[in-house]
C-alpha positions in Angstrom: 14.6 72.9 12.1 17.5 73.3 14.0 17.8 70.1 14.9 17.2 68.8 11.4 20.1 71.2 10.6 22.7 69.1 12.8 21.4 65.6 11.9 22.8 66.7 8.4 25.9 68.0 9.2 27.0 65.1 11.3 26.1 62.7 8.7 28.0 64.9 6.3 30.7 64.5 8.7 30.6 60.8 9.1 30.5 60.5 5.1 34.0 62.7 5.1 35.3 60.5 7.9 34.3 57.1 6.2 36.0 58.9 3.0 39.0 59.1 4.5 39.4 56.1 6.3 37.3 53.7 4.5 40.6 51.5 3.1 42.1 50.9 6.2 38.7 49.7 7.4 38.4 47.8 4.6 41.8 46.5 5.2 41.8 45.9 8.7 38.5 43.4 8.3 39.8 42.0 5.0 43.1 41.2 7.4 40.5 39.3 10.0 39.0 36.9 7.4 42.5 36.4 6.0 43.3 34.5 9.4 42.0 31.1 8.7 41.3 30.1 12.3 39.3 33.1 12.8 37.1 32.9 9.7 36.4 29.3 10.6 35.7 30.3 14.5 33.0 33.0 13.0 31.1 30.8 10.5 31.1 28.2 13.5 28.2 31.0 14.7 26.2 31.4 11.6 23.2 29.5 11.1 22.7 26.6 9.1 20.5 28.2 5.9 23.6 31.0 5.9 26.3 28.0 6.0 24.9 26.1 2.8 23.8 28.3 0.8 24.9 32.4 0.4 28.0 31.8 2.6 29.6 29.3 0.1 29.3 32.0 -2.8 30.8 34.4 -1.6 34.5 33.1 -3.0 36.2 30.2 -3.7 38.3 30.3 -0.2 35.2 30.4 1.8 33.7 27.4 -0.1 37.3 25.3 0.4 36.8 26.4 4.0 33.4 25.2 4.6 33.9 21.7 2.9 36.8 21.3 4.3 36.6 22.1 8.2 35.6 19.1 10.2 34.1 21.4 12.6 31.8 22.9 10.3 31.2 19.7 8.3 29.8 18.2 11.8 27.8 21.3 12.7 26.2 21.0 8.6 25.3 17.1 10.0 27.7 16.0 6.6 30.5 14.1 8.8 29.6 12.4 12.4 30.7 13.9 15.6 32.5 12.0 18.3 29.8 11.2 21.8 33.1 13.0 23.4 35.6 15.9 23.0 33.7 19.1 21.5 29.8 17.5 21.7 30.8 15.6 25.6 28.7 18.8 27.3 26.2 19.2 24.5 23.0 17.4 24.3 22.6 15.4 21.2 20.9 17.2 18.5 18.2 16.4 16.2 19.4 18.0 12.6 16.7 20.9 12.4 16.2 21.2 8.9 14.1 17.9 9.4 11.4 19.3 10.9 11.8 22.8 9.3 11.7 21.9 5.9 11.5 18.1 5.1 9.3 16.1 7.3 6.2 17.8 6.0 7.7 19.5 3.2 9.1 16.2 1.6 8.8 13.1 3.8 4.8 13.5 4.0 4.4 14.6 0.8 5.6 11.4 -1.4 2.9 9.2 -1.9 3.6 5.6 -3.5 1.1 2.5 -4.6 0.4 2.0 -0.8 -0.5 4.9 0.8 -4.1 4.8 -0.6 -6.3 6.6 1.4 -3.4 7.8 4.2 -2.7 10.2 1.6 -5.7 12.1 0.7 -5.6 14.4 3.5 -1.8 15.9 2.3 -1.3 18.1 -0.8 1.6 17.5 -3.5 3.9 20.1 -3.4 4.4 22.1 -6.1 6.6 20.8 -9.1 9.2 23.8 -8.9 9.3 22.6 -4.9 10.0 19.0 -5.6 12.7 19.4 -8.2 14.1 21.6 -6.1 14.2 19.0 -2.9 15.0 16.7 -5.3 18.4 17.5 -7.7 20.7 14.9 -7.6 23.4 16.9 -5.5 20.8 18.1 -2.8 22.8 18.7 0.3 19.9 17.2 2.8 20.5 14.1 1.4 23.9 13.4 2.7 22.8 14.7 6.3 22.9 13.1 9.3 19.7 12.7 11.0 21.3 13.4 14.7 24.6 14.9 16.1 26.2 12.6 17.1 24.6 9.3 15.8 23.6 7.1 18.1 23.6 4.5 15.2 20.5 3.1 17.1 17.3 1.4 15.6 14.1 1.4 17.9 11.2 -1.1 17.0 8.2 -0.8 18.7 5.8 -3.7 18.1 1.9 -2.7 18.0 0.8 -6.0 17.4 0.0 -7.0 20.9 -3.0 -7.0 23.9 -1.4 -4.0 25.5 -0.6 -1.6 22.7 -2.0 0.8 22.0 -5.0 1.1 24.7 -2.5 -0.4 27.5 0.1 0.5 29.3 3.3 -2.0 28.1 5.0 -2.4 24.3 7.0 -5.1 23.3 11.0 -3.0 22.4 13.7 -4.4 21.0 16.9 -2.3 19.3 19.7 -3.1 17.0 22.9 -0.9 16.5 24.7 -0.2 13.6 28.3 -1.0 13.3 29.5 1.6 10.8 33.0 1.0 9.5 33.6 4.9 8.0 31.8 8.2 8.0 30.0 7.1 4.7 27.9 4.2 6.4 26.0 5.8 8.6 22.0 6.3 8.2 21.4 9.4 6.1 18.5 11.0 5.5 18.4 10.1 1.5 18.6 6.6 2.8 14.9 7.1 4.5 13.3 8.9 1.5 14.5 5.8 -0.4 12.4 3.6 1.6 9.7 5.9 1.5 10.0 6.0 -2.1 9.8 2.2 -2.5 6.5 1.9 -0.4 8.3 0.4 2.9 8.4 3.6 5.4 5.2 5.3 6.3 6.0 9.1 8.3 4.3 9.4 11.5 3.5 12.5 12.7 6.2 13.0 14.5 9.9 13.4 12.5 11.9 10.1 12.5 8.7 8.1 13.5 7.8 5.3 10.4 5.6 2.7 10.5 5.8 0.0 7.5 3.7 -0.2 4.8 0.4 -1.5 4.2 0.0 -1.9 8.0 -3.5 -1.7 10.2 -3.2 1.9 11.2 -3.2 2.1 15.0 -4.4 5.2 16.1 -2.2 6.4 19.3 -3.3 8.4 22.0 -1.5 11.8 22.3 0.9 10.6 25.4 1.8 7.8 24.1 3.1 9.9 21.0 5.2 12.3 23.5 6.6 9.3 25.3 8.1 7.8 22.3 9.4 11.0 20.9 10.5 11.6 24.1 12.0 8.9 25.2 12.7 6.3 22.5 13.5 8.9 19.9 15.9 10.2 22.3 17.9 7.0 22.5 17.4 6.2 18.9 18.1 7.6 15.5 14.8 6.2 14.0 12.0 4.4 15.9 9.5 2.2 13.8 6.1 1.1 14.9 6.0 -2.4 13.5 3.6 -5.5 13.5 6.3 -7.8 14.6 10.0 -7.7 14.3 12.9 -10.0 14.7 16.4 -8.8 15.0 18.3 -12.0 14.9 16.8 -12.6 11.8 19.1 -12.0 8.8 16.9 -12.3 5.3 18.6 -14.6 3.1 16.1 -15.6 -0.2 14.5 -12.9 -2.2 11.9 -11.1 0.0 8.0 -11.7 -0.9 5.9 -10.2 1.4 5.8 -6.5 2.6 7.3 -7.3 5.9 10.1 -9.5 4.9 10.7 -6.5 2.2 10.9 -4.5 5.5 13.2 -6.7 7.0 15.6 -7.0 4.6 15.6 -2.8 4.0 17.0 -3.0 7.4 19.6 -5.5 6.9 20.8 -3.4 3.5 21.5 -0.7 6.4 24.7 -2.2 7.3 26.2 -5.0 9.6 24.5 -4.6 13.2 24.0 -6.6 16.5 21.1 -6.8 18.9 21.3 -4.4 21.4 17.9 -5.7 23.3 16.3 -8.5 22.3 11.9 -8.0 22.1 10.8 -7.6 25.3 8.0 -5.8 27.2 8.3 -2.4 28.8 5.9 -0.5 30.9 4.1 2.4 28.8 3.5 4.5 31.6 
Protein backbone atom coordinates (compact mmCIF):
# COMPACT_ATOMS: atom_id res chain seq x y z
CA UNK A 1 0.00 0.00 0.00
CA UNK A 2 2.67 2.06 0.85
CA UNK A 3 4.42 1.55 -1.85
CA UNK A 4 1.48 2.01 -4.15
CA UNK A 5 1.20 5.36 -2.26
CA UNK A 6 4.70 6.70 -3.66
CA UNK A 7 4.33 5.29 -7.27
CA UNK A 8 1.41 7.96 -7.35
CA UNK A 9 2.95 10.77 -5.95
CA UNK A 10 6.05 10.61 -8.06
CA UNK A 11 4.07 10.29 -11.14
CA UNK A 12 1.98 13.23 -9.87
CA UNK A 13 5.25 14.85 -9.59
CA UNK A 14 6.62 14.12 -12.96
CA UNK A 15 3.09 15.30 -14.53
CA UNK A 16 3.81 18.89 -12.56
CA UNK A 17 7.34 18.85 -13.88
CA UNK A 18 6.44 17.94 -17.54
CA UNK A 19 3.70 20.96 -16.84
CA UNK A 20 6.14 23.21 -16.35
CA UNK A 21 8.59 22.49 -18.64
CA UNK A 22 6.90 20.84 -21.44
CA UNK A 23 7.53 24.06 -24.05
CA UNK A 24 10.97 24.24 -23.69
CA UNK A 25 11.12 20.49 -24.35
CA UNK A 26 9.03 20.96 -27.08
CA UNK A 27 11.17 23.67 -28.25
CA UNK A 28 14.47 22.40 -27.67
CA UNK A 29 13.55 19.11 -30.04
CA UNK A 30 11.45 21.29 -32.46
CA UNK A 31 15.09 23.35 -32.64
CA UNK A 32 16.89 19.74 -33.54
CA UNK A 33 14.67 18.93 -36.56
CA UNK A 34 14.86 22.63 -37.66
CA UNK A 35 18.68 21.83 -38.45
CA UNK A 36 18.53 20.35 -41.76
CA UNK A 37 21.67 18.36 -41.60
CA UNK A 38 20.64 16.75 -38.49
CA UNK A 39 17.15 15.80 -39.59
CA UNK A 40 18.62 14.23 -42.73
CA UNK A 41 21.50 12.47 -40.57
CA UNK A 42 18.44 10.89 -38.40
CA UNK A 43 16.17 9.60 -41.12
CA UNK A 44 19.46 8.27 -42.66
CA UNK A 45 18.70 5.58 -39.51
CA UNK A 46 15.14 4.84 -40.07
CA UNK A 47 14.11 1.87 -41.91
CA UNK A 48 12.94 1.70 -45.24
CA UNK A 49 8.80 0.96 -44.62
CA UNK A 50 9.17 4.29 -42.11
CA UNK A 51 11.09 6.37 -44.97
CA UNK A 52 8.32 5.86 -47.73
CA UNK A 53 5.51 5.82 -46.15
CA UNK A 54 4.44 7.56 -42.45
CA UNK A 55 7.68 9.63 -42.48
CA UNK A 56 6.77 11.55 -45.67
CA UNK A 57 3.27 12.71 -43.98
CA UNK A 58 4.28 14.03 -41.38
CA UNK A 59 4.86 17.78 -43.21
CA UNK A 60 5.61 19.13 -46.27
CA UNK A 61 9.50 19.95 -45.17
CA UNK A 62 10.09 16.39 -44.36
CA UNK A 63 8.63 15.19 -47.67
CA UNK A 64 10.94 18.08 -49.66
CA UNK A 65 13.69 16.45 -47.53
CA UNK A 66 13.25 12.94 -48.32
CA UNK A 67 12.91 13.54 -52.26
CA UNK A 68 15.38 15.64 -52.29
CA UNK A 69 18.53 14.26 -50.34
CA UNK A 70 20.72 12.16 -52.50
CA UNK A 71 21.64 10.30 -49.57
CA UNK A 72 18.34 9.23 -48.73
CA UNK A 73 17.22 8.86 -52.38
CA UNK A 74 20.22 6.17 -52.65
CA UNK A 75 19.45 4.42 -49.35
CA UNK A 76 15.31 4.29 -50.85
CA UNK A 77 17.23 2.37 -54.04
CA UNK A 78 15.38 5.66 -56.27
CA UNK A 79 18.93 7.15 -57.45
CA UNK A 80 22.19 4.83 -58.05
CA UNK A 81 25.06 4.98 -55.61
CA UNK A 82 28.68 5.50 -56.72
CA UNK A 83 31.03 1.66 -56.27
CA UNK A 84 33.11 4.43 -54.18
CA UNK A 85 32.94 7.29 -51.69
CA UNK A 86 30.03 6.52 -48.97
CA UNK A 87 29.17 2.63 -50.25
CA UNK A 88 33.55 1.86 -50.91
CA UNK A 89 33.33 -0.17 -47.28
CA UNK A 90 29.88 -1.40 -47.64
CA UNK A 91 29.04 -4.60 -49.36
CA UNK A 92 26.59 -4.20 -52.17
CA UNK A 93 23.15 -4.58 -51.23
CA UNK A 94 20.27 -6.41 -52.58
CA UNK A 95 17.12 -3.84 -52.24
CA UNK A 96 15.12 -5.87 -49.37
CA UNK A 97 11.71 -5.03 -50.20
CA UNK A 98 12.30 -7.63 -53.07
CA UNK A 99 12.28 -10.45 -51.22
CA UNK A 100 10.04 -9.05 -48.34
CA UNK A 101 7.18 -8.12 -50.28
CA UNK A 102 7.44 -8.56 -54.17
CA UNK A 103 9.13 -11.60 -55.30
CA UNK A 104 6.36 -13.85 -53.94
CA UNK A 105 3.97 -11.21 -53.23
CA UNK A 106 3.94 -9.80 -56.88
CA UNK A 107 6.62 -11.36 -59.21
CA UNK A 108 5.21 -15.09 -58.61
CA UNK A 109 1.94 -14.13 -58.52
CA UNK A 110 1.35 -12.74 -62.28
CA UNK A 111 0.48 -15.45 -64.44
CA UNK A 112 0.24 -14.74 -68.33
CA UNK A 113 -0.79 -17.19 -71.53
CA UNK A 114 2.45 -19.19 -70.85
CA UNK A 115 2.78 -20.18 -67.56
CA UNK A 116 0.14 -23.01 -67.94
CA UNK A 117 0.69 -25.47 -65.51
CA UNK A 118 3.87 -23.58 -63.61
CA UNK A 119 1.22 -21.69 -62.11
CA UNK A 120 -1.24 -23.89 -60.56
CA UNK A 121 0.61 -24.39 -57.45
CA UNK A 122 0.61 -20.28 -56.53
CA UNK A 123 -2.57 -18.36 -55.45
CA UNK A 124 -3.69 -14.86 -56.91
CA UNK A 125 -3.43 -12.41 -54.55
CA UNK A 126 -6.25 -10.65 -53.46
CA UNK A 127 -7.72 -7.83 -55.67
CA UNK A 128 -7.35 -5.04 -52.84
CA UNK A 129 -3.42 -6.47 -52.76
CA UNK A 130 -2.82 -6.09 -56.45
CA UNK A 131 -4.22 -2.63 -56.98
CA UNK A 132 -2.46 -1.75 -54.32
CA UNK A 133 1.11 -3.17 -55.81
CA UNK A 134 -0.11 -1.94 -58.81
CA UNK A 135 -1.13 2.14 -58.85
CA UNK A 136 0.45 3.87 -61.45
CA UNK A 137 2.79 5.96 -58.94
CA UNK A 138 3.86 2.77 -56.88
CA UNK A 139 7.29 3.67 -55.46
CA UNK A 140 8.77 -0.04 -55.99
CA UNK A 141 8.60 0.45 -59.38
CA UNK A 142 11.27 3.05 -59.79
CA UNK A 143 13.64 1.04 -57.46
CA UNK A 144 16.82 -0.22 -58.05
CA UNK A 145 17.24 -3.75 -57.80
CA UNK A 146 20.95 -3.48 -56.05
CA UNK A 147 22.98 -0.67 -54.29
CA UNK A 148 25.11 0.13 -56.22
CA UNK A 149 24.18 -1.37 -59.70
CA UNK A 150 26.54 -3.42 -61.09
CA UNK A 151 24.62 -2.81 -64.43
CA UNK A 152 25.56 -6.56 -65.05
CA UNK A 153 23.47 -9.28 -67.05
CA UNK A 154 24.34 -12.98 -66.21
CA UNK A 155 23.13 -15.76 -68.69
CA UNK A 156 23.38 -19.12 -67.85
CA UNK A 157 22.71 -21.56 -70.67
CA UNK A 158 20.95 -24.94 -69.55
CA UNK A 159 20.93 -26.28 -72.91
CA UNK A 160 24.04 -28.34 -72.73
CA UNK A 161 25.54 -32.15 -71.65
CA UNK A 162 26.77 -30.80 -68.42
CA UNK A 163 23.89 -28.76 -67.06
CA UNK A 164 22.06 -29.45 -64.87
CA UNK A 165 23.31 -33.13 -63.66
CA UNK A 166 27.08 -31.99 -64.34
CA UNK A 167 29.49 -30.04 -63.00
CA UNK A 168 30.20 -27.08 -65.89
CA UNK A 169 27.62 -24.20 -67.46
CA UNK A 170 28.22 -22.46 -70.48
CA UNK A 171 28.29 -18.08 -68.86
CA UNK A 172 28.44 -15.29 -70.72
CA UNK A 173 27.57 -11.46 -69.42
CA UNK A 174 26.83 -8.14 -70.97
CA UNK A 175 26.95 -4.76 -69.09
CA UNK A 176 24.93 -1.94 -69.42
CA UNK A 177 26.19 1.38 -70.40
CA UNK A 178 23.74 3.72 -68.77
CA UNK A 179 23.99 7.36 -69.89
CA UNK A 180 21.89 8.98 -66.60
CA UNK A 181 20.30 7.80 -63.46
CA UNK A 182 17.01 7.09 -65.44
CA UNK A 183 18.49 4.18 -67.59
CA UNK A 184 19.32 1.90 -65.26
CA UNK A 185 17.37 -1.59 -64.74
CA UNK A 186 14.36 -0.94 -62.44
CA UNK A 187 12.40 -3.27 -61.03
CA UNK A 188 9.05 -2.09 -63.13
CA UNK A 189 11.18 -2.84 -66.08
CA UNK A 190 11.22 -6.81 -64.87
CA UNK A 191 7.39 -6.94 -64.01
CA UNK A 192 6.97 -5.69 -67.58
CA UNK A 193 8.66 -8.62 -68.99
CA UNK A 194 6.91 -10.83 -66.78
CA UNK A 195 3.79 -9.29 -67.77
CA UNK A 196 4.37 -9.79 -71.48
CA UNK A 197 5.12 -13.71 -71.02
CA UNK A 198 9.16 -13.35 -71.49
CA UNK A 199 10.53 -13.69 -67.69
CA UNK A 200 9.59 -16.69 -65.69
CA UNK A 201 10.70 -16.11 -61.52
CA UNK A 202 12.76 -18.70 -60.16
CA UNK A 203 12.72 -19.42 -56.86
CA UNK A 204 15.24 -17.46 -55.92
CA UNK A 205 14.71 -13.26 -56.27
CA UNK A 206 16.32 -11.89 -59.47
CA UNK A 207 16.60 -15.50 -60.96
CA UNK A 208 14.22 -15.63 -64.53
CA UNK A 209 14.18 -18.18 -66.87
CA UNK A 210 12.32 -17.36 -70.41
CA UNK A 211 9.28 -18.38 -71.30
CA UNK A 212 7.80 -21.39 -72.65
CA UNK A 213 11.20 -23.19 -71.85
CA UNK A 214 11.73 -27.09 -70.83
CA UNK A 215 11.72 -26.63 -67.08
CA UNK A 216 15.11 -27.92 -65.75
CA UNK A 217 14.75 -28.99 -62.38
CA UNK A 218 18.10 -27.82 -60.36
CA UNK A 219 19.61 -29.51 -57.62
CA UNK A 220 19.52 -27.45 -54.33
CA UNK A 221 23.56 -26.43 -54.62
CA UNK A 222 23.51 -25.58 -57.75
CA UNK A 223 20.68 -23.04 -56.71
CA UNK A 224 23.01 -21.63 -53.73
CA UNK A 225 25.93 -21.34 -56.13
CA UNK A 226 24.27 -19.15 -58.53
CA UNK A 227 22.59 -16.97 -55.92
CA UNK A 228 25.72 -17.03 -54.39
CA UNK A 229 27.99 -16.35 -56.78
CA UNK A 230 26.59 -15.17 -60.03
CA UNK A 231 23.86 -13.14 -58.45
CA UNK A 232 26.55 -11.59 -56.53
CA UNK A 233 28.29 -10.30 -59.61
CA UNK A 234 25.16 -9.62 -61.46
CA UNK A 235 21.97 -7.54 -61.19
CA UNK A 236 19.79 -10.32 -62.80
CA UNK A 237 20.91 -13.82 -63.84
CA UNK A 238 18.75 -15.71 -66.51
CA UNK A 239 18.74 -19.44 -67.13
CA UNK A 240 18.44 -19.57 -70.83
CA UNK A 241 18.34 -22.24 -73.67
CA UNK A 242 20.96 -20.45 -75.65
CA UNK A 243 22.02 -16.92 -75.77
CA UNK A 244 24.06 -14.67 -77.95
CA UNK A 245 25.33 -11.34 -76.85
CA UNK A 246 26.80 -10.09 -80.01
CA UNK A 247 23.70 -10.48 -81.52
CA UNK A 248 21.71 -7.19 -81.97
CA UNK A 249 17.86 -8.13 -83.22
CA UNK A 250 17.16 -6.06 -86.15
CA UNK A 251 13.61 -7.44 -87.93
CA UNK A 252 10.48 -7.79 -85.93
CA UNK A 253 10.94 -10.68 -83.44
CA UNK A 254 8.92 -14.16 -84.18
CA UNK A 255 9.71 -16.68 -82.00
CA UNK A 256 9.77 -16.58 -78.12
CA UNK A 257 13.46 -16.43 -77.89
CA UNK A 258 14.20 -13.88 -80.43
CA UNK A 259 11.29 -11.92 -78.39
CA UNK A 260 13.71 -12.58 -75.50
CA UNK A 261 16.50 -11.32 -77.17
CA UNK A 262 15.36 -8.34 -78.30
CA UNK A 263 13.65 -7.42 -74.55
CA UNK A 264 17.26 -7.38 -73.67
CA UNK A 265 18.48 -5.18 -76.36
CA UNK A 266 15.39 -2.53 -75.41
CA UNK A 267 17.41 -2.48 -71.98
CA UNK A 268 19.84 -0.08 -73.23
CA UNK A 269 23.22 0.07 -75.24
CA UNK A 270 25.63 -2.61 -73.75
CA UNK A 271 28.89 -4.56 -74.56
CA UNK A 272 30.06 -8.05 -73.90
CA UNK A 273 31.70 -8.46 -70.92
CA UNK A 274 32.43 -12.37 -71.44
CA UNK A 275 31.69 -13.94 -74.38
CA UNK A 276 29.75 -17.85 -73.81
CA UNK A 277 32.09 -19.92 -72.33
CA UNK A 278 32.27 -22.93 -69.90
CA UNK A 279 32.86 -22.67 -66.28
CA UNK A 280 33.33 -25.41 -63.71
CA UNK A 281 30.00 -25.89 -61.56
CA UNK A 282 31.72 -27.08 -58.68
Amino acid sequence: MFRSLLCILAVEKLLIHYERFKDEWRTASQKVFDITELLEAILLETDMRTLLTSAQRVSRRWHALIQDSSALQMMLFFRPAQAKGAWESQRRKTNPLIKEFLWDGLFRRQPTRYYGELMRDFSRMHAKTERMYLRKQASWKRMLLHQPPTVRLGFVETNNPHFPNGNALVFSQVKLTPENDGDFVRLDTLYRGIKRGLLWPELEPLMFRPIPITQVLLRREQRDILSSKYLVENDVVFLVDRYDPLREERAAPSGQHEQFQCWINTLGPSQVVRKPSWELFF
